[in-house]
C-alpha positions in Angstrom: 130.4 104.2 86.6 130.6 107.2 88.0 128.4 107.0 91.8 129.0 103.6 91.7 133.2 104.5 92.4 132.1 107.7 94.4 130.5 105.0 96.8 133.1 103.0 97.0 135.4 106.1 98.2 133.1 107.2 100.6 133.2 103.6 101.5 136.9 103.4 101.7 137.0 106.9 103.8 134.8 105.0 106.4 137.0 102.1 106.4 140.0 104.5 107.3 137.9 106.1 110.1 137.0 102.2 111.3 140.8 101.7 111.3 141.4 105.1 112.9 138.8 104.0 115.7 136.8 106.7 115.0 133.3 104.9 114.1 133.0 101.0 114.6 133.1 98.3 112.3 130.0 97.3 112.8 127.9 100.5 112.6 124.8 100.6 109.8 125.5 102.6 107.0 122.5 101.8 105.2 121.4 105.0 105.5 124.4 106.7 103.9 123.4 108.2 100.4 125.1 109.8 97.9 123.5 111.9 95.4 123.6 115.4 93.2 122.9 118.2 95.7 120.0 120.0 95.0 122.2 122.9 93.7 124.8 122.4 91.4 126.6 125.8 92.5 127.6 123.3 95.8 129.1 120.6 94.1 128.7 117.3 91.9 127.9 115.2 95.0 126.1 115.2 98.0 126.7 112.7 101.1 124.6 112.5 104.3 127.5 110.0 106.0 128.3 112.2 108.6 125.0 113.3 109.8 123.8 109.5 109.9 126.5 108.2 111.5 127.3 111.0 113.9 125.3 109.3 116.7 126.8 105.9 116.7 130.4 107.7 116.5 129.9 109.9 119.3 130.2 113.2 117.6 129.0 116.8 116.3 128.3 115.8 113.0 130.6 118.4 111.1 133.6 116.7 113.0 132.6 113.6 111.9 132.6 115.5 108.5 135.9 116.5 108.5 137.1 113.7 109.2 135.9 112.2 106.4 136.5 115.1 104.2 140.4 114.7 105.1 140.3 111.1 103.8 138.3 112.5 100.4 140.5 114.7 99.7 143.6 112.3 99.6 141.6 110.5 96.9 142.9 111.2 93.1 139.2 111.5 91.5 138.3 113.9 94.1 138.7 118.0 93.2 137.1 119.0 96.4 135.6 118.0 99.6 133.5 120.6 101.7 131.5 120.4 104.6 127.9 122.4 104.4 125.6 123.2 106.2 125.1 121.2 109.5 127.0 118.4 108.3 126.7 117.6 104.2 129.7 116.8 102.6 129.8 118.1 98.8 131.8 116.8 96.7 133.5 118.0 93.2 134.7 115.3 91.1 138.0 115.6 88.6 137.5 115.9 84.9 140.0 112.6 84.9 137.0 110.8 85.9 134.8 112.2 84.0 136.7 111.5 81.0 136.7 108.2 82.3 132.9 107.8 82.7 132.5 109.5 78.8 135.0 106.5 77.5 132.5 103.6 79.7 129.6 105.3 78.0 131.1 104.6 74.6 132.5 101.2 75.4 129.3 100.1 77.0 126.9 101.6 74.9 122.9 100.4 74.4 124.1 98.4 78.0 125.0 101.7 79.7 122.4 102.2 82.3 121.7 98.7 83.2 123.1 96.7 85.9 122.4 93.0 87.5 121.3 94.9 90.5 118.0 92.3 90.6 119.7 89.7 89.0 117.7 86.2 91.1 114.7 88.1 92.1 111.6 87.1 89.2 109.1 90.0 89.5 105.7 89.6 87.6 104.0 92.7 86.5 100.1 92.6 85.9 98.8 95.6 84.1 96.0 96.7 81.7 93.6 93.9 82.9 90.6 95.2 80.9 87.6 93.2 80.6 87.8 91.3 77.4 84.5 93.3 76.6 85.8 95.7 73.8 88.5 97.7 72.4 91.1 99.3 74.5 90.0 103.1 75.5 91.9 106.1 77.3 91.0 104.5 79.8 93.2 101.3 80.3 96.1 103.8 78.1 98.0 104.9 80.9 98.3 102.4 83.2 98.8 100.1 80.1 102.2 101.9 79.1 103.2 102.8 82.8 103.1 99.0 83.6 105.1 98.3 80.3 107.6 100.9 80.8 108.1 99.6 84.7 108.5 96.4 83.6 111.5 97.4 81.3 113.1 99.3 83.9 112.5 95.7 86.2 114.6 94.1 83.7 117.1 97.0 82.7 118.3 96.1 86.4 118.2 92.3 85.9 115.0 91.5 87.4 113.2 88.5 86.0 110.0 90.4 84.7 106.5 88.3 84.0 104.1 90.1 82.1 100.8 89.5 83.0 97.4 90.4 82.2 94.2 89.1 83.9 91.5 88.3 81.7 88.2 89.0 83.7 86.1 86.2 81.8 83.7 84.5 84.4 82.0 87.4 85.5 78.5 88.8 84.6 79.8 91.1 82.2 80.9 88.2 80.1 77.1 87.0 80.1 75.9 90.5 78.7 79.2 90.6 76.0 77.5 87.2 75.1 74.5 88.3 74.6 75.6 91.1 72.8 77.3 89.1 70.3 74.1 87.3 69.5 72.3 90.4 68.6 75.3 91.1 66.2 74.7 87.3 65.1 71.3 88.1 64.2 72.0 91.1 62.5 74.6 89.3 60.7 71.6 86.9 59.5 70.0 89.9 57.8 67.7 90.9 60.8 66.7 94.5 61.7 67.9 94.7 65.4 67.4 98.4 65.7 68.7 100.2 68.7 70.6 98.4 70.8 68.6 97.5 74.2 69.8 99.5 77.2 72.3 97.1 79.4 73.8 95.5 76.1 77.3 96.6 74.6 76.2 99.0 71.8 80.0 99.5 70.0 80.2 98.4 65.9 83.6 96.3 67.4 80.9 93.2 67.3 80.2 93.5 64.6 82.9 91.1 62.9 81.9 88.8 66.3 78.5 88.7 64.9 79.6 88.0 61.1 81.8 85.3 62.3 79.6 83.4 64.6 77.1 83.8 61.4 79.5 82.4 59.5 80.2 79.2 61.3 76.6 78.3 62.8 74.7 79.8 60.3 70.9 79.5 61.5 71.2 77.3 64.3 70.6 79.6 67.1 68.5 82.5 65.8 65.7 80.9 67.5 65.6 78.8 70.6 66.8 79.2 74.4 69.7 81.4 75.7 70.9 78.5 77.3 71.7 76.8 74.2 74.3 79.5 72.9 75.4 81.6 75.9 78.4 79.5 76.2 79.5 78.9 73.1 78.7 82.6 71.9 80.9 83.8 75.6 83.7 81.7 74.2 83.6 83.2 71.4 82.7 86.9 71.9 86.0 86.9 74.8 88.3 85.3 71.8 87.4 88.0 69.3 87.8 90.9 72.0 91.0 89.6 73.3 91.9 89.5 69.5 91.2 92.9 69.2 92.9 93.7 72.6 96.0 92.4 71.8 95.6 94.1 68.2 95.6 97.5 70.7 97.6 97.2 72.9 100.6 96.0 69.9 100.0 99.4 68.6 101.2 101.2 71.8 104.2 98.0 71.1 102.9 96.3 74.2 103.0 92.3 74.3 102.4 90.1 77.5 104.1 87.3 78.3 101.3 85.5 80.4 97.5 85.8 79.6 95.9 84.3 83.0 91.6 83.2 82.3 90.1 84.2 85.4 87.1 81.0 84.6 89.9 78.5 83.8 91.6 79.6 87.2 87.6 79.0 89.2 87.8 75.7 86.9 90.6 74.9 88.5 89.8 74.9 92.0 92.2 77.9 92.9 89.5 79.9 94.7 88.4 76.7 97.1 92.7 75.7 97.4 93.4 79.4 98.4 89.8 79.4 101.2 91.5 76.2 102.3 95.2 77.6 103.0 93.6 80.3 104.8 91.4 78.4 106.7 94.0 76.4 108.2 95.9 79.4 109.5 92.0 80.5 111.0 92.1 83.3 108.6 88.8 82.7 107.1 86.2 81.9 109.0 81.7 81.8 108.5 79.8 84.8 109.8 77.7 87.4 109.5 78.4 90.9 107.9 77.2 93.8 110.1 74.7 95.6 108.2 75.8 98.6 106.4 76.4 101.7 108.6 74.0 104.6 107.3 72.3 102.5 104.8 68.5 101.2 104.9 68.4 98.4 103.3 64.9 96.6 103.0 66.1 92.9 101.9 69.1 92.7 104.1 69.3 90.0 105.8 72.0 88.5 108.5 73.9 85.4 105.9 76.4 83.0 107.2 79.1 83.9 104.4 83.0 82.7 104.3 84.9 85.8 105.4 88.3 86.5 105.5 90.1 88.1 108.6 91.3 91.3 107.0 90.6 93.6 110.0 94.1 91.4 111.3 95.9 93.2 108.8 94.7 97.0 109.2 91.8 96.7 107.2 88.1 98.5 108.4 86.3 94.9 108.4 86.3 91.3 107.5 85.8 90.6 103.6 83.4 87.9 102.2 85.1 85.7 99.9 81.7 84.0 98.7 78.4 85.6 97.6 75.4 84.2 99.4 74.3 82.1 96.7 78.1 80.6 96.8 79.8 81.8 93.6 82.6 83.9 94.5 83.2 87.5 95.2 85.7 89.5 93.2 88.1 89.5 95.9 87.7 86.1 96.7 88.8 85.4 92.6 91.4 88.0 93.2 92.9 86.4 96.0 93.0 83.1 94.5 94.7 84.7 91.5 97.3 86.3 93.3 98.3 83.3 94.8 98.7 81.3 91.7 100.7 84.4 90.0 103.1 84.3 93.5 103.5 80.6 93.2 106.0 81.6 90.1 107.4 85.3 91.0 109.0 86.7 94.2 107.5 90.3 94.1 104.3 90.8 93.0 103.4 94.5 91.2 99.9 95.2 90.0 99.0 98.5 88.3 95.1 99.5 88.6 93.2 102.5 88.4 92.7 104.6 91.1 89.4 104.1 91.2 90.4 100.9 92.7 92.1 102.2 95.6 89.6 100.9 98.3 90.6 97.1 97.4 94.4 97.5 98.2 94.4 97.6 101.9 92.4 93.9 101.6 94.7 92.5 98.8 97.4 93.3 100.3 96.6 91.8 103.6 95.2 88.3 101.4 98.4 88.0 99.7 100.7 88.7 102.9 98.8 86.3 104.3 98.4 83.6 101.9 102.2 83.5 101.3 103.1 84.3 104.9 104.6 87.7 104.2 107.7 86.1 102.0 106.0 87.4 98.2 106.6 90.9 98.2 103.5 92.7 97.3 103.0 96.2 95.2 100.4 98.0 94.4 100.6 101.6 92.1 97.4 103.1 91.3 97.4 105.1 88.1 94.9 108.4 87.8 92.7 109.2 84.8 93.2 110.9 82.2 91.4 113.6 81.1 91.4 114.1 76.7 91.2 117.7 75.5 91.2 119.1 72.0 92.9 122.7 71.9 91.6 123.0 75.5 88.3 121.2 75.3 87.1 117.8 76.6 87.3 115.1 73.8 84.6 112.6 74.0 83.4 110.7 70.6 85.1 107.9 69.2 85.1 106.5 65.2 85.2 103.3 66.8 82.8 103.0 69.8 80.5 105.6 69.7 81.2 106.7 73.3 84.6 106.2 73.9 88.2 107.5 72.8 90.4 104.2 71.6 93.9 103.8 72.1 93.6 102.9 68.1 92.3 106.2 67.7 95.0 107.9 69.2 98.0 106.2 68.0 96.6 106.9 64.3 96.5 111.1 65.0 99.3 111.3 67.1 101.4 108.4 66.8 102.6 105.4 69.5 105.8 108.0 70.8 103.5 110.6 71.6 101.2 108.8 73.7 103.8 106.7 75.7 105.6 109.7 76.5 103.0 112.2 77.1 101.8 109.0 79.5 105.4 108.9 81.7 105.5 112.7 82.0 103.7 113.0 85.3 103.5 110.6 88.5 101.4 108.2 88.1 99.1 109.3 90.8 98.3 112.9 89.5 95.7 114.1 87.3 96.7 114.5 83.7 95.5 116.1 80.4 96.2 114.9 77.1 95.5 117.9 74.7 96.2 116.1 70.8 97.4 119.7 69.9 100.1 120.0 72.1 101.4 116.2 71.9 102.1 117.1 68.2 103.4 120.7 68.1 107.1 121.9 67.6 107.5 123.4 70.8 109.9 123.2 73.7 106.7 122.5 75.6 106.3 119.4 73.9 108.4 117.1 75.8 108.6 114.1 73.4 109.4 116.6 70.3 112.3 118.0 72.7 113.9 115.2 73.8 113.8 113.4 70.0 114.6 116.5 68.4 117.8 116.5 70.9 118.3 113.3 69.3 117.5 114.0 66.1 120.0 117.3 66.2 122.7 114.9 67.5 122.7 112.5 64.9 122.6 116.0 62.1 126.0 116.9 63.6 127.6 114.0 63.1 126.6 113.7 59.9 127.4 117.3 58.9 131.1 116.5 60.6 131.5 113.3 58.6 130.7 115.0 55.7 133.7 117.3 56.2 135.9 114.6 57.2 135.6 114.5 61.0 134.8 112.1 62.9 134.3 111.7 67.0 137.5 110.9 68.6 138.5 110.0 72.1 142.3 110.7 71.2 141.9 114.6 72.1 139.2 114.4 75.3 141.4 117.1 77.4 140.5 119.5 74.7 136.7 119.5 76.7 136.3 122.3 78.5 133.6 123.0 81.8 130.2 123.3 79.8 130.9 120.0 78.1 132.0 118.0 81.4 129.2 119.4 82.7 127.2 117.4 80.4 129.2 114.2 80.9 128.0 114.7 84.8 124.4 114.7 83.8 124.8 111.8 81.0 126.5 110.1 84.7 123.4 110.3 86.4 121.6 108.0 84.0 122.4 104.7 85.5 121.2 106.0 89.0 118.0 107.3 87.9 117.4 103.8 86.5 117.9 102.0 89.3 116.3 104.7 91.7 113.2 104.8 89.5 112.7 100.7 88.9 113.4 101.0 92.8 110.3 103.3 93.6 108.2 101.9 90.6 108.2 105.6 88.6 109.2 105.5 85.3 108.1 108.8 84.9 111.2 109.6 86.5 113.1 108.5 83.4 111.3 111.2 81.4 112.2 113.4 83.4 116.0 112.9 83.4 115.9 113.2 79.7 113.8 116.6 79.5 116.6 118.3 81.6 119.0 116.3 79.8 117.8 117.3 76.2 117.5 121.0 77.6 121.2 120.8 78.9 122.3 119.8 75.6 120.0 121.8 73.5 121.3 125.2 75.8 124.8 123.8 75.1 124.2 123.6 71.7 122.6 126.8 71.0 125.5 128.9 73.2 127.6 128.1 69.8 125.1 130.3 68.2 126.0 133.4 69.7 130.3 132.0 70.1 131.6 130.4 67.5 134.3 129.6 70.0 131.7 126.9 71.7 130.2 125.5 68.1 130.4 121.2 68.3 131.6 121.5 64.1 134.5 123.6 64.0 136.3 122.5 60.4 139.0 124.5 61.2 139.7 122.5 64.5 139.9 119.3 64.4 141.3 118.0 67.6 138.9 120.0 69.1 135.6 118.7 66.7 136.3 115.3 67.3 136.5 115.3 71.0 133.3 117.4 71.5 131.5 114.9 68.4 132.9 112.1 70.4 130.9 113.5 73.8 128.1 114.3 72.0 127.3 111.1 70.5 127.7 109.7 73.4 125.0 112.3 74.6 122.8 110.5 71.7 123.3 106.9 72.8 122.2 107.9 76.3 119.0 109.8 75.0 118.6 106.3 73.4 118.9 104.4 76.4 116.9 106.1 78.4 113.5 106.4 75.1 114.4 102.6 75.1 113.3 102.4 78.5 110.1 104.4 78.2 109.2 102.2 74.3 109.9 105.6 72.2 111.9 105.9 69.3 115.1 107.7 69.2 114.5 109.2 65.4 117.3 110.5 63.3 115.8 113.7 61.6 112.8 115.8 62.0 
């Protein structure tokens, strides 16, 4: 592929300069990149190879450049070689190879863009997470389809890729969802429970919870002690959530491959094995917290608790991994869980809200230390994001009463639209969903533009089978500049797979194939105005076939790359 034999000649140029004795064999060129420059008026290519390696050669950077420009040039695939600037060389590359790199995207196909790049490294992915306490809202959305769509682009480089969700079921929340459920129970026995008692989970999603439990015990606990049914009814209640969750989150075509019980791991004895391991290596140890700066707080009081050395690893203070009346904190859970989860994966990736970003300094620093720095450890934190309705803050749901489902959303707008819409901005920054514009025809739309891209692709070649003519790779000399100049974006595509798994974005993907449906819709629509430039010319075969050929090709990486993000490359619109 295309910057995969670029490196290897700029590779091969630096070999001749070893041989020349003009660098040394063993100088770094880790730094050396190669990418589009940020123009296209200066070339196809960009690389920094002279400006990195300047120092350890002894000279001005743009000799260093032309030295390596007068290897470049001797090289058959290369146009042009120029030196800008204080020491860039930009690079034009021959339509031979581009030809070349048209007839690899044909030959490879739904394969072209992926690579073995992380082939032996297992990566497990945790995202969505939600407490099993109701239906999935707008607000476990995005982070839900930017973990999935990062976990594709894990394995579209051959990563190993664990999905994982944590199911936060021993917590205090769990009690409440119980009791909850019992109220639904009671209902479901015919009682009048009438408003639902502040602190209690008020949604109608219990209500089949309720009519089930009914069902199955009948009378036997509408009267007597909590203590007789919390368990039982907690059991049940997290089954019928995670039911429902799962229900979701396959709407948005999300499946995980690992659901981990955070009760079954305390059941276990993972928290106290992890407080062990860390003791050992004296990075736990029983003391007091200060008392909180700025705060007046009547019932502190100065408790021996287990705390863990966090302040070794950058963090403002120790952590307690132990409440004082012993059950365990949620980063002392936490800790324990990522553990277990590295005990099976070498990198570790969890997606969170950003509300969350004052835990990552201390998970980080549990996990470095639990597994001695060798499980490497990411953490992306994924905004909010904020519903509008032809510019105005959404807020009821059919479902909840006080929330916008994911359920809800998919049924108006439809699973493509969200999962887009979702990848269309860093993960990091603020974003509005406005259900208008995710469904309008518009070039504003991003997911309408790149499917209708798609969707006019797939018209063409229909049309030109329809008069006889079919893509061809016989006559690919007959291409002229605008349409090579599509092959060099379509060449991009396995870089910006690798570069965005690399960085964790996959909002990077989306936005390849934005400037890539508006390079070939701009192509498209110049045959408007010259008929000389049309795709279907009937009266030109040669011609027809070899720009049907590059165009389908076009298609197949659009599909690629909506593969990637879990949208559907449609047909017609």
């Amino acid at each position: 592929m295309l910057f995969q034999i670029f490196q290897k000649h700029i590779d091969k140029a630096l070999d001749a300069l070893v041989t020349a004795g003009d660098i040394s064999a063993d100088t770094d060129r880790s730094n050396v990149t190669l990418e589009p420059p940020r123009d296209p008026a200066h070339g196809d290519l960009s690389t920094n190879a002279a400006m990195v390696l300047c120092k350890a050669a002894g000279m001005k950077p743009r000799d260093l450049a032309a030295k390596i420009v007068d290897q470049l040039t001797q090289i058959d695939d290369v146009a042009s070689a120029e030196i800008a600037g204080p020491g860039f060389i930009n690079l034009r590359v021959s339509e031979t190879v581009l030809a070349s790199e048209l007839l690899e995207i044909d030959r490879l196909g739904p394969e072209y863009g992926r690579s073995d790049k992380g082939k032996g490294v297992t990566v497990n992915v945790e995202y969505v997470s939600a407490n099993p306490t109701g239906p999935m809202h707008m607000g476990h959305c995005r982070g839900a389809v930017v973990g999935d769509a990062l976990a594709d682009l894990l394995e579209a480089i051959g990563h190993e890729v664990i999905r994982e969700y944590y199911v936060n079921d021993a917590g205090s929340q769990v009690d409440t969802l119980a009791r909850s459920a019992h109220l639904r129970y009671l209902e479901a026995l015919g009682e009048d429970i009438g408003e639902i008692p502040e602190g209690l989970y008020p949604g109608d999603y219990l209500k089949p919870v309720g009519a089930a439990l009914a069902s199955e015990f009948g009378e036997d606990y509408r009267d007597g002690p909590e203590s007789a049914w919390l368990l039982t009814f907690r059991k049940a209640a997290v089954a019928g959530m995670m039911d429902m969750i799962r229900s979701d989150l396959a709407l948005l075509g999300i499946e995980h491959d690992v659901f981990s019980s955070e009760a079954e791991l305390q059941a276990a004895g993972k928290p106290e094995a992890a407080e062990a391991i860390l003791r050992s290596r004296d990075l736990v140890y029983d003391g007091v917290l200060e008392q909180p700066k700025g705060k007046v707080i009547e019932d502190w009081e100065p408790v021996k608790l287990p705390l863990f050395r966090s302040t070794q690893f950058g963090d403002d203070q120790d952590r307690p991994i132990k409440k004082s009346d012993g059950s365990w904190t949620y980063f002392g859970g936490d800790l324990a869980y990522h553990f277990q989860k590295a005990s099976a994966a070498d990198e570790l990736i969890d997606i969170w809200g950003a509300d969350h970003s004052g835990t990552v300094k201390r998970i980080k620093a549990a996990v470095a230390a639990l597994t001695e720095g060798k499980t490497k450890f990411d953490v992306k934190l994924v905004q909010m994001v904020r519903l509008l309705r032809n510019g105005e803050p959404e807020k009821m749901s059919k479902r909840s009463g006080n929330f916008v489902t994911i359920a809800d959303m998919v049924e108006e707008v439809g699973k493509d639209a969200v999962r887009f819409t979702m990848l269309t901005r860093k993960a990091d920054a603020q974003m509005d969903f406005d259900f208008a514009k995710v469904t309008e025809a518009s070039r504003d739309n991003p997911v309408f533009y790149v499917q209708y891209a798609h969707a006019r692709i797939q018209s063409t070649l229909r049309k030109a089978a329809d008069e006889g003519i079919l893509p061809s790779d016989t006559h690919l000399d007959r291409l002229e500049t605008e349409e090579f100049d599509l092959v060099k974006m379509m060449a991009q595509f396995p870089r910006i797979v690798e570069s965005a798994a690399a960085a964790r974005e996959p909002h990077r993907v989306a936005f390849y194939l934005n400037d890539l449906a508006a390079a070939f819709h701009g192509h498209y629509n110049l045959g408007n105005d010259r008929p000389d430039k049309r795709i279907l010319m009937v009266n030109e075969v040669e011609t027809t076939s070899a720009r049907l050929f590059l165009v389908r090709n076009l298609g197949q990486t659009i599909r690629n790359g909506l593969a990637l993000m879990g949208v559907e490359a449609v047909d017609s619109m």
